[in-house]
C-alpha distance (Angstrom), angle and dihedral (degrees) to the residues before:
residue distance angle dihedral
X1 . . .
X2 3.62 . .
X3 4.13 120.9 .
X4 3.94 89.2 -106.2
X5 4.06 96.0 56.3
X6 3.72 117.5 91.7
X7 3.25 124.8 -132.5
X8 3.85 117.3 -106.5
X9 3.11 116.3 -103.6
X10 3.47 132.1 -104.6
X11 3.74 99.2 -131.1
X12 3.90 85.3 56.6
X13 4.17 96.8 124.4
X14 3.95 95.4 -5.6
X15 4.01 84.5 126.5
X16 3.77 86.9 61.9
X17 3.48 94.3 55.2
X18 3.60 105.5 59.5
X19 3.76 115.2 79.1
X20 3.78 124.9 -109.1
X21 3.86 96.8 -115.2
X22 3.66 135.8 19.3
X23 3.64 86.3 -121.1
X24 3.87 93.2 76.2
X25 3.99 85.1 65.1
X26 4.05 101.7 107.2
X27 3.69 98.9 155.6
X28 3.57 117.2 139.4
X29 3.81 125.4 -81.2
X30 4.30 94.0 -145.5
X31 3.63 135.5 3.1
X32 3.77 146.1 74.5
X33 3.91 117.4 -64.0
X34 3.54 122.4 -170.0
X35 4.37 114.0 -163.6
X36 3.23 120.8 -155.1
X37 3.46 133.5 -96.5
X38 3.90 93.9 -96.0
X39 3.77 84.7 64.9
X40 3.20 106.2 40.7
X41 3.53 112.3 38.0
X42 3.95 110.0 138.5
X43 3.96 92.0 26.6
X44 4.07 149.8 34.8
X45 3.69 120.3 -26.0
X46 3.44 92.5 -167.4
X47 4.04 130.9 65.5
X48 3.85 133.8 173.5
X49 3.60 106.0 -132.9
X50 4.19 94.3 -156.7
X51 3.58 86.6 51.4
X52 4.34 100.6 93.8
X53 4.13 85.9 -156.3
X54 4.00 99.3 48.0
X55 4.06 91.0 36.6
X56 4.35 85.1 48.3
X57 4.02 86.7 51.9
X58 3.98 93.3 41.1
X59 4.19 94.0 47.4
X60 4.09 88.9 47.4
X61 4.06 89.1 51.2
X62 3.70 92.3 47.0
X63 4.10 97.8 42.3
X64 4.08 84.4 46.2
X65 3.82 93.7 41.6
X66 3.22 121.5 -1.0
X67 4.06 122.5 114.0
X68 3.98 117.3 -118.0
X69 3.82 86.2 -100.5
X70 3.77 95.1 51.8
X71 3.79 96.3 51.5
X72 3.58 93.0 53.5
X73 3.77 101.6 43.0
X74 3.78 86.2 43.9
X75 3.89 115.4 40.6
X76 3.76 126.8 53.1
X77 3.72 124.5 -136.2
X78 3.53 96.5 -132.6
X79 3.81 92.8 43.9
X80 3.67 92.5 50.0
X81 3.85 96.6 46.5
X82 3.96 87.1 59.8
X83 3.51 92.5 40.5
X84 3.67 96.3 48.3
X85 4.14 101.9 89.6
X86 3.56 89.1 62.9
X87 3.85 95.6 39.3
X88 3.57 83.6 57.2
X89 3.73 90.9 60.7
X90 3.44 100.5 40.1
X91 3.96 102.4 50.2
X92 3.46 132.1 63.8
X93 3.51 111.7 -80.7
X94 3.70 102.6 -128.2
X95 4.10 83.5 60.9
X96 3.66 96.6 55.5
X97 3.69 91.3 44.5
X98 3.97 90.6 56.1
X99 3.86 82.0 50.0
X100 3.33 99.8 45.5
X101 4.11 95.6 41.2
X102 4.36 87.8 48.4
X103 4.16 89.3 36.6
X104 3.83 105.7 37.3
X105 4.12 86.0 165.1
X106 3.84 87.8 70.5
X107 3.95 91.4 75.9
X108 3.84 93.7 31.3
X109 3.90 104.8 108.9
């Protein structure tokens, strides 16, 4: 790549990678997860899924990162719904919107 090409950007295909419908969401509810390496390369491997701090750190890697396959073995509808105010705040704005725009049922109360 030459010094005047830009970098693609990371939002290149993030639409694909969120699922069509909450309901594809069957992460677990509790329990230790580790990611793999591909996902967690420069931090924990390892998150506790009933702890609301770990599970808000894992959800914000996978939504940033994570491959369509990944986000729906790994987060939970339910989880994520509750989670999702603080999500919002937490990740890059043009991600939630894509999430938001593709899920509408995330900000539904």
């Amino acid at each position: 790549m030459s010094p005047t090409e830009a970098l693609p950007s990371r939002l290149h295909g993030a639409i694909d990678r969120i699922p069509a419908s909450l309901e594809m969401l069957v992460g677990p509810r509790s329990g230790r997860v580790s990611l793999p390496v591909r996902l967690a390369w420069s931090g924990p491997t390892d998150y506790d899924i009933g702890d609301p701090h770990e599970r808000l750190t894992f959800y914000c890697l996978l939504l940033d990162c994570g491959q369509r396959r990944d986000i729906v073995n790994y987060v939970n509808a339910t989880l994520l719904r509750q989670d999702w105010p603080r999500i919002r705040r937490l990740t890059a704005r043009r991600v939630t919107r894509l999430w938001e725009r593709r899920l509408p049922a995330l900000t539904a109360e």
